[in-house]
N, C-alpha and C positions, 0 to 999 in steps of 0.2 A: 443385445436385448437385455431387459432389466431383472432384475433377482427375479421375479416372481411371471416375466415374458411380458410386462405391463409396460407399455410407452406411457413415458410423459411428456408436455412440452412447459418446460422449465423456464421461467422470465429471472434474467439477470438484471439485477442493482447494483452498478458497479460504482466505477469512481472513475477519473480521469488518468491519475497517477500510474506510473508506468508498476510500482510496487504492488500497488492494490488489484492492478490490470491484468497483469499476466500472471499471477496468481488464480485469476476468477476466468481467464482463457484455457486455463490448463485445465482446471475443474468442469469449466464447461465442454473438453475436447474429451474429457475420461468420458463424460455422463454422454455424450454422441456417441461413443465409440461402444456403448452400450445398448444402444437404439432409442435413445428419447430424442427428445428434439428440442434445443436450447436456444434461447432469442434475448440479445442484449438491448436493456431500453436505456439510452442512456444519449449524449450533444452528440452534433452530427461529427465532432471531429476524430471519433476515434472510429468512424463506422467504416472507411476503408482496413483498419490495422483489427478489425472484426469477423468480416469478409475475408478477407486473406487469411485467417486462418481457422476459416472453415464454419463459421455459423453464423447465424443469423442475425439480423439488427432491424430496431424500430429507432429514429431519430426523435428525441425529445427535446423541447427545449430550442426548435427550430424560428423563432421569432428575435426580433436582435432585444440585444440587455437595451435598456433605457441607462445602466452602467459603465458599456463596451465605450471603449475608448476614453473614460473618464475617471477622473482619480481626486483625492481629496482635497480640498481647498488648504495648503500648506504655506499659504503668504502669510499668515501670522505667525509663525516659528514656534519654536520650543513648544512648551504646555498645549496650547493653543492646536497649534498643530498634531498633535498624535491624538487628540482630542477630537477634532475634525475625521482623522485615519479612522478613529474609530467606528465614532457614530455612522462614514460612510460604509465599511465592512459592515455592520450591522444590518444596514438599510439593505446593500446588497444583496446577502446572506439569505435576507427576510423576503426579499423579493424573486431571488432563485427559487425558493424553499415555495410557497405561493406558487409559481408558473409550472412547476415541478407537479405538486400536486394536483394542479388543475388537468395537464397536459396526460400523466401519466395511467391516473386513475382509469379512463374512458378508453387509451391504446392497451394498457393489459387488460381491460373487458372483450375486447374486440378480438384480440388475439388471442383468447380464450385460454389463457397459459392453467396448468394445475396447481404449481407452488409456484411460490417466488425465492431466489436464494439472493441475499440482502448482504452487501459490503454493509459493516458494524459503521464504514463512517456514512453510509447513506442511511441517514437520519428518519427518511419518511417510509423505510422500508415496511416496518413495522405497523403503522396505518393504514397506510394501503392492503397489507395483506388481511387488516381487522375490517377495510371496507367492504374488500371484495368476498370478505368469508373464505380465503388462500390461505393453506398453511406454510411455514416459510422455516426457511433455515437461515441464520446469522454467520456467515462468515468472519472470522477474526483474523485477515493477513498479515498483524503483527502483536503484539503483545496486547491481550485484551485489555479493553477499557473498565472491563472490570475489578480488571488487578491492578490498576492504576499505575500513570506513568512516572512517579514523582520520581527517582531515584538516584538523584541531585537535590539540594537545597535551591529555588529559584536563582539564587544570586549567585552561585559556586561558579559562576566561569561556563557551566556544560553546553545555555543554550544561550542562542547567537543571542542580543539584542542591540541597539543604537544609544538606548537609553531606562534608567529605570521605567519610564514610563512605559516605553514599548516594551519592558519585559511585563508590564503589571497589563496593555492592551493584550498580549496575548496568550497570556492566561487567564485574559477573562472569554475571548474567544476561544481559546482550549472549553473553559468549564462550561460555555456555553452551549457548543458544536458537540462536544464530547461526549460530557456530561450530563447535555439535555437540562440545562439551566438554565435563568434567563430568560433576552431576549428570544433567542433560537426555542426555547421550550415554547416563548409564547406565542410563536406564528404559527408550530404544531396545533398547540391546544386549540387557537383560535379557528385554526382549518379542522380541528375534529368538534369544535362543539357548533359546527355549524352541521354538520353531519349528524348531530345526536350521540356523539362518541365522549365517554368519559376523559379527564387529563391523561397523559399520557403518561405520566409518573405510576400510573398501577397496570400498565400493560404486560408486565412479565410475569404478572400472577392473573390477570384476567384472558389476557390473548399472549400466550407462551410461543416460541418458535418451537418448531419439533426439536430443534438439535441446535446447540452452537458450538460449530468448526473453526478448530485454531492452529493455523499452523506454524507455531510457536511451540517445538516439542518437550515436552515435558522433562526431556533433560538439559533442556537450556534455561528453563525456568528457576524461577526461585524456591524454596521447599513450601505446599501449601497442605493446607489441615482438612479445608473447605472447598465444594465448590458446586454450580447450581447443577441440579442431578441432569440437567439434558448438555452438559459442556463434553465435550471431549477435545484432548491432545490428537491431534494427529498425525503431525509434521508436515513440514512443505511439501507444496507440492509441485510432484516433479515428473517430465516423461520424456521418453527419449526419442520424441521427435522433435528435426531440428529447427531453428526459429527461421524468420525469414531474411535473407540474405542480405549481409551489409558490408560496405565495400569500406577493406583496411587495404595499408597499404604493408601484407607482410613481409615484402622485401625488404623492410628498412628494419626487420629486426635482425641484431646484429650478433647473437647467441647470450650476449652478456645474462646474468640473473636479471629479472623483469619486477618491477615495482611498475602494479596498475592502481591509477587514483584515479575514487569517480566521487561527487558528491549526490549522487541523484538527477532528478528532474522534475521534482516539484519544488524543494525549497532551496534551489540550490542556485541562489542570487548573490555569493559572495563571491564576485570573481578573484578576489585581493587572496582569497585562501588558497584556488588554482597554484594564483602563480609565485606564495609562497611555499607550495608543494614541490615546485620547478627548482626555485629555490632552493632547497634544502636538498634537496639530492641531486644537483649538478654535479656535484664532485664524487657522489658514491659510485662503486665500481657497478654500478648496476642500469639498467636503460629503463626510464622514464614513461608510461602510457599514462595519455591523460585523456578520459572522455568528460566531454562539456555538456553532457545530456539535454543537447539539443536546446540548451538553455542560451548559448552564447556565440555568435558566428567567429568561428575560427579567425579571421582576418581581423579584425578587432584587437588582439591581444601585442600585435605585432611578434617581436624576435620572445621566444624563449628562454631565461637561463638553463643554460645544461643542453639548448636542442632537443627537448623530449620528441615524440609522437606524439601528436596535438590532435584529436578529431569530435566533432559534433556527437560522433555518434559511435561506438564501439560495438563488436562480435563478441558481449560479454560472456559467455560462456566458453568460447574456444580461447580468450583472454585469460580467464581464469584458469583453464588449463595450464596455461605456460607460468602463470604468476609465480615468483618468491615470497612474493609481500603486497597484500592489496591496502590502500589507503581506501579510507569509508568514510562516509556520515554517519554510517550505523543504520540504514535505512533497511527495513527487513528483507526485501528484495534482494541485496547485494548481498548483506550478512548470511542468505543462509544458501543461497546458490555459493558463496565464497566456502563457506564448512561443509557442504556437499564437494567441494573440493578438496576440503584439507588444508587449506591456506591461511596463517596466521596474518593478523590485521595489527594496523593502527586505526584507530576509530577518532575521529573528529566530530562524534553528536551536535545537531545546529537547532532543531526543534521537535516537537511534539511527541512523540513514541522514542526519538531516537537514544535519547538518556538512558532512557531505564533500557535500552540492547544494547550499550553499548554496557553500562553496569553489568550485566549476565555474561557478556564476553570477557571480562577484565576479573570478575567471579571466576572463571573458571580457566582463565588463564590464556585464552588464547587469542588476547589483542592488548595492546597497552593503548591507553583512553586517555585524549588531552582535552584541555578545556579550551572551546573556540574564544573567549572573551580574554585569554592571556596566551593566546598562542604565536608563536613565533616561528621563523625557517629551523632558527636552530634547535629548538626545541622537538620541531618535525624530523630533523635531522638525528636526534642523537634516540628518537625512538624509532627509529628505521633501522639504524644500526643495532639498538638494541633487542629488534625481532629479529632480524636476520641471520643477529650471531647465536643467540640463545637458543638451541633447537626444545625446549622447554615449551616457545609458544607452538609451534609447529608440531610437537608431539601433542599437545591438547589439541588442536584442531582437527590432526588425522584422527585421535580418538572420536571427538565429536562429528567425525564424516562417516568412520564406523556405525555408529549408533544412528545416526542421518537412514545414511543408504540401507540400513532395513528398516525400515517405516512403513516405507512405502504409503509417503501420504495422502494422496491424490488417492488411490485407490481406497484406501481407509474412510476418505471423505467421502466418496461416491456409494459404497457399501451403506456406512450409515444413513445419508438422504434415502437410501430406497427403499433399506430396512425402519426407517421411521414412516414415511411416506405410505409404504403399506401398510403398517399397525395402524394408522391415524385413517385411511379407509375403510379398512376390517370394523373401527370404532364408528365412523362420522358414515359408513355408506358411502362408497367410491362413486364420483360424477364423470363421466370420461366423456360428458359436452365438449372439454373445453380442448382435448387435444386433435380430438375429432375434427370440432371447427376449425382448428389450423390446419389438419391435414384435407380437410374440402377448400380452404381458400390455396392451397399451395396450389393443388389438380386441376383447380378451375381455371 
């Protein structure tokens, strides 16, 4: 039951991303475990991996893309082409963003939710909650957008690109998406001034979220002077129920030290980095796990250098158990279930957030950080060896697992929604229509 014995029914904002997801599953499993009642609205494809772990789902977004299965007109090359990439992401973008809005608006009225808790990258959370008159809380699963990700020079090597151009498309899609600039600002605006709603540019001083949760913790951060009075640190969040069951093949490990490399599962389209990951430590005395985060069919890559364990899909957490050494994107996901371990990294940053985490790990010592745009095996190679031997990274890391494992941030995060949540009824006069309504459409 909740601080005060007061059920709510909470609508989740998520994202698709496995980072962003099981982040906003974990939050939503504390806030159940409490007695409210949590409903994910989000495409139909994550609604089994929702279900299965224990809460609710509304499918949004259930009409096909006029997009799917289409991709940019790339027969004029060069210029020409990233040109086309773009303006198609854009239209895209613009056209999710629209169907989203329309779609969503009218299923959280119906399900009568009391807040909404809003992934920082889902972009319309924030209008929606000013449609419905919802107060809401902003989740931040990896280094806020408000502290900005810069923490590389664009051109230093950190994030992937093909070409300058696409490093300049996707920082304008960064500044766009992110940012709330641009085209993406002007499909908001354009869906709230049809509503009567001012730009969206003064919504954090006209319609504030009660609270923004980061679970990015304050001693992974960089030293800050500033920050807006409703943020708080709180650290990952974590529980120790376990995920659902995936099939390794643990007999094939063979005692040796273990070096696990994963790059993700959203942007993690570089397969040439895999297998010069393979590469580079074929010959260390150490065995090899590589997960392909479901990004890439095992059979595809053919033979291995080195023979590693090759699978779609890894038991990352009981991996990381056994780890010496994890190889990373820097993805916040990995990086802090990896320091909730103790485990020192190599960090291979490829886009968006990942820079500026991998920056605060190499600050504080416990990853060495190479640039994907000059990277090489042997290069992967000799900072493998260089973690492994230097108990220097491994010493910061277990410090920074120390400091982790009393957070307790899941629980810090759920505390404060409730303690906000309540102040914000005591102030506005509590409506408990809306959890009502769900619990008569459950019974019916």
């Amino acid at each position: 039951m909740g601080a005060e014995g007061t059920r709510r029914h909470f609508g989740v904002l998520s994202f698709t991303g496995a980072g962003h997801l099981n982040a906003l599953i974990t939050l939503g499993l504390e806030l159940q475990e409490r007695g409210h009642r949590v409903t994910f609205f989000e495409k139909p494809k994550i609604e089994r991996q929702i279900r299965e772990a224990g809460l609710q789902f509304h499918a949004i977004g259930k009409q096909e893309s006029p997009f799917k299965g289409k991709g940019p007109d790339g027969s004029a090359g060069g210029v020409l082409s990233e040109l086309a990439t773009l303006r198609f992401n854009l239209r895209r973008i613009g056209h999710d963003l629209d169907n989203y809005f329309r779609e969503t608006e009218p299923a959280l009225h119906s399900a009568g939710v009391d807040a909404l808790i809003v992934n920082e990258i889902a972009i319309t959370g924030p209008t929606l909650a000013e449609l419905l008159g919802l107060p809401y809380f902003i989740v931040s699963t990896s280094v806020p957008h408000n502290f900005g990700w810069k923490a590389y020079p664009a051109f230093s090597g950190y994030r992937f690109s093909k070409s300058w151009f696409s490093a300049l498309q996707t920082g304008i899609l960064e500044i766009s998406s992110v940012k709330m600039h641009g085209p993406i600002r002007a499909v908001v605006n354009r869906y709230r001034a049809t509503r009567g709603l001012a730009p969206v540019r003064g919504i954090n001083a006209t319609y504030p979220p009660l609270a923004q949760l980061s679970q990015l913790p304050e001693c992974l951060d960089l030293p800050r002077s500033s920050f807006p009075e409703y943020f708080h640190y709180t650290g990952p969040f974590a529980r120790g129920g376990a995920r659902p069951a995936i099939d390794f093949p643990w007999d094939r490990l063979d005692g040796r030290p273990l070096i696990y490399a994963s790059l993700g599962t959203t942007r993690n389209a570089q397969a040439e980095i895999l297998r010069m990951i393979a590469e580079a430590c074929k010959d260390l005395p150490a065995q090899l796990v590589i997960s392909l985060g479901r990004r890439f069919d095992v059979s595809m890559f053919g033979s291995w250098p080195g023979n590693p364990i090759v699978a779609e899909f890894v038991p990352q957490l009981e991996i990381l158990k056994r780890a010496s050494l994890v190889i990373t994107h820097a993805g916040p996901n990995t990086v802090f279930e990896t320091l909730m371990e103790g485990k020192p990294m190599g960090a291979i940053p490829i886009a968006h957030d990942q820079p500026a985490i991998a920056a605060r790990l190499a600050r504080l010592g416990a990853a060495e950080v190479l640039p994907v745009m000059r990277l090489s095996a042997q290069m992967i190679r000799e900072a493998a060896v260089k973690v492994m031997a230097d108990p220097l990274y491994r010493h910061a890391a277990e410090k920074m697992q120390k400091k982790l494992r009393t957070l307790n941030g899941v629980e810090r995060a759920a505390e404060i929604i409730e303690e906000s949540l309540t102040r914000w009824e005591v102030e506005r006069g509590p409506s408990r229509r809306g959890f009502d309504l769900g619990e008569a459409l459950l019974q019916s």
